[in-house]
GULO-57382 format. One line per 10 residues: number of its first residue (from 0); for each residue x, y, z of N, C-alpha, C, O. Coordinates in steps of 0.02 Angstrom, whole numbers, plus 32768, in hexadecimal, padded with zeros to 4 digits. Layout:
BEGIN
NUM	X:Y:Z:X:Y:Z:X:Y:Z:X:Y:Z ~ ... .
This chain:
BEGIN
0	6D13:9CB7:D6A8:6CED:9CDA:D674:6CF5:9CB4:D633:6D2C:9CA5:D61C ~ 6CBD:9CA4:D617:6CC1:9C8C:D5BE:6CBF:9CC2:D589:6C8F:9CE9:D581 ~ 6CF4:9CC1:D569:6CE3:9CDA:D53D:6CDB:9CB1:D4EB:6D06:9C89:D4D9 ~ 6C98:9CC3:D4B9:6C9C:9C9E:D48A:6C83:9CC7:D444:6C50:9CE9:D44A ~ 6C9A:9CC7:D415:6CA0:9CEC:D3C1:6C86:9CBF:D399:6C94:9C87:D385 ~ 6C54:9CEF:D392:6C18:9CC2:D352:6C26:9CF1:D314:6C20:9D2E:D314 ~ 6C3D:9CC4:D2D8:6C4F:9CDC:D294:6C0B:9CED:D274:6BF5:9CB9:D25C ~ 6BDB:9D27:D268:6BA4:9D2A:D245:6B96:9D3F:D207:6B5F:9D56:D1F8 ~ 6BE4:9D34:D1C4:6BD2:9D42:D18F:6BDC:9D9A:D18C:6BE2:9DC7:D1B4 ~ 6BD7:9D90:D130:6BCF:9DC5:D110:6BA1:9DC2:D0D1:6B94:9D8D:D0B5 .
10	6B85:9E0C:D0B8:6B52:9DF1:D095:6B55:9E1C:D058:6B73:9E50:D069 ~ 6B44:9E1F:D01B:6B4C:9E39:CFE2:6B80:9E4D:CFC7:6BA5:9E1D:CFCD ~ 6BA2:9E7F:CFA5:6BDB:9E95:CF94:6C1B:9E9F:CFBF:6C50:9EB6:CFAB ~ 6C08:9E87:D00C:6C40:9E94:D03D:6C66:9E61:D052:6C44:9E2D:D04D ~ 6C9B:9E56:D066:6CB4:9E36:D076:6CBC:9E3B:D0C8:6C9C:9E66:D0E6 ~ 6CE1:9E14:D0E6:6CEE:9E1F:D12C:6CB2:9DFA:D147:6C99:9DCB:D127 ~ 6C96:9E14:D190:6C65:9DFB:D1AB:6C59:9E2F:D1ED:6C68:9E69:D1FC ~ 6C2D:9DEA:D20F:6C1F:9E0C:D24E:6C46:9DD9:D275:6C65:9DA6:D264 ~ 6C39:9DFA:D2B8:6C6A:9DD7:D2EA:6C21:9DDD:D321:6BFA:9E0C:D319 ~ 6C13:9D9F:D362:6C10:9DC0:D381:6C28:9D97:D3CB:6C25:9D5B:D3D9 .
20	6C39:9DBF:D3E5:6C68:9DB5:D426:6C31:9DBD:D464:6C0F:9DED:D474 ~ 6C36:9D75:D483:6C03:9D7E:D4C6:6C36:9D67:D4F0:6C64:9D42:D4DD ~ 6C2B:9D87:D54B:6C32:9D6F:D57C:6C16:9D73:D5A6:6BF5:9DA7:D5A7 ~ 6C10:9D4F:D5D8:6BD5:9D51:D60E:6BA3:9D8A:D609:6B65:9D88:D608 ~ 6BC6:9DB5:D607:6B9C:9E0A:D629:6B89:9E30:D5D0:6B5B:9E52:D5B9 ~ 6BB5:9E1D:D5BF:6BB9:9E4F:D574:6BA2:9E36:D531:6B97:9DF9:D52A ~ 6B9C:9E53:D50E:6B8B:9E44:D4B5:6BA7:9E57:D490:6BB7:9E30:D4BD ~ 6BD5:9E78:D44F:6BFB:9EA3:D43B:6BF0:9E83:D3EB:6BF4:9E47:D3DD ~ 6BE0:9EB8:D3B9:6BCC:9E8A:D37B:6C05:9ED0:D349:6C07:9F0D:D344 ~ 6C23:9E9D:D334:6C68:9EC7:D306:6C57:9EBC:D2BE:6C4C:9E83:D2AA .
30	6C55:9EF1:D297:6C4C:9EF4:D24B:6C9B:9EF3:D232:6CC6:9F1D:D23E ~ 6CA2:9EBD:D211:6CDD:9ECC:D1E1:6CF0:9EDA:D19E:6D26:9EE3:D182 ~ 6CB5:9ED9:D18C:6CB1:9EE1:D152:6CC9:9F1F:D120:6CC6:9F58:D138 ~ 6CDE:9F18:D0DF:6D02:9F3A:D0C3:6CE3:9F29:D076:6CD1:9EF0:D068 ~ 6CDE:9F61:D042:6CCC:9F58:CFFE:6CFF:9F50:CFD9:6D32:9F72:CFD1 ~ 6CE8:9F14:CFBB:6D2A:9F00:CF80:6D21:9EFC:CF24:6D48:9EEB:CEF7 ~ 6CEA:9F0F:CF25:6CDE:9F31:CEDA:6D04:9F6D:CECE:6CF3:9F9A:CEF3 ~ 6D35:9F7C:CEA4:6D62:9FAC:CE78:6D17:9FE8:CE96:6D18:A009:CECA ~ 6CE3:9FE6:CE66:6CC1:A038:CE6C:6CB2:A040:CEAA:6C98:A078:CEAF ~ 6CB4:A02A:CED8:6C7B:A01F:CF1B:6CBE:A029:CF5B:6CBA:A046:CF92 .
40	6CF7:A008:CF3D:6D2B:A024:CF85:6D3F:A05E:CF95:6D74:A063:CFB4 ~ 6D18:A099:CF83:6D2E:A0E0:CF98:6D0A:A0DA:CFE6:6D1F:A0F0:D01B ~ 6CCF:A0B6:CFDA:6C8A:A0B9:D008:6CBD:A09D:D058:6CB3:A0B5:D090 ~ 6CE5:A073:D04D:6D16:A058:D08F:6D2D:A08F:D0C1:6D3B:A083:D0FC ~ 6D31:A0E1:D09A:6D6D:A108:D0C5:6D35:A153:D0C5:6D3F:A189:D0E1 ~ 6CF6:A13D:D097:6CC8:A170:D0C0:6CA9:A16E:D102:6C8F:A13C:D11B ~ 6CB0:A1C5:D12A:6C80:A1AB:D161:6C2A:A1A9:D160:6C03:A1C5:D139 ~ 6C1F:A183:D190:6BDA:A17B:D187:6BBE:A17D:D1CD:6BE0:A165:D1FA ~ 6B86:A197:D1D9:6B4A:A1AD:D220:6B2B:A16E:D221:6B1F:A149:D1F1 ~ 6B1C:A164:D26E:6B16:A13A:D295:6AE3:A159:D2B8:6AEB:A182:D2E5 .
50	6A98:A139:D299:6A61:A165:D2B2:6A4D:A142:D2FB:6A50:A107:D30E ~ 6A36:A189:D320:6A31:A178:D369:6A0D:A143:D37F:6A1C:A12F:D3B7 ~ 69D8:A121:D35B:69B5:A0EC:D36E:69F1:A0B1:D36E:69FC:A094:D3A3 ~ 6A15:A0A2:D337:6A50:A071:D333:6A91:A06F:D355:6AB9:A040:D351 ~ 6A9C:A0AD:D37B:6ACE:A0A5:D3AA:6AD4:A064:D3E9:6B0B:A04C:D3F9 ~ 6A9A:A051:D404:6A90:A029:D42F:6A88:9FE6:D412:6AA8:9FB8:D42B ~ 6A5E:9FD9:D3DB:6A6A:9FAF:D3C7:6AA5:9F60:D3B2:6AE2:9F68:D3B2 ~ 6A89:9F22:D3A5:6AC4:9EFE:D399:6AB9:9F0C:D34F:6AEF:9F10:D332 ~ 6A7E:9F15:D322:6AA6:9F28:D2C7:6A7A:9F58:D2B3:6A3E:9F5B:D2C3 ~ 6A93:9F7A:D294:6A51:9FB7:D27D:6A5A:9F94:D22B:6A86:9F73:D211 .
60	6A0C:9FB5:D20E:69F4:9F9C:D1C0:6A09:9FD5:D1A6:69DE:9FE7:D17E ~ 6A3A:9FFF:D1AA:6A54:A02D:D16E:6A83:A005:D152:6AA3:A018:D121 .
């Protein structure tokens, strides 16, 4: 089995990135991202909905 991790960035005020992890059979796309603006890092430890169209998905545009 191969497995291989493609680094895809982060974009505007965030730091971190994406990850995404393939192997033969699978896809797996990891958000790491985290806000590092003083006003904006409360937004890190709120929860947030995961609308049903984007569950399946590899990135949703919220």
């Amino acid at each position: 089995m191969s497995i291989k991790i493609q680094f895809l960035g982060a974009a505007q005020n965030v730091t971190g990135s994406r990850y995404l992890l393939q192997t033969d059979h699978t896809r797996l796309l990891v958000d790491c991202g985290l806000y590092q603006e003083r006003h904006l890092q409360n937004r890190n430890w709120q929860p947030f909905d995961v609308p049903p169209e984007c569950r399946t998905c590899q990135s949703c545009p919220y």
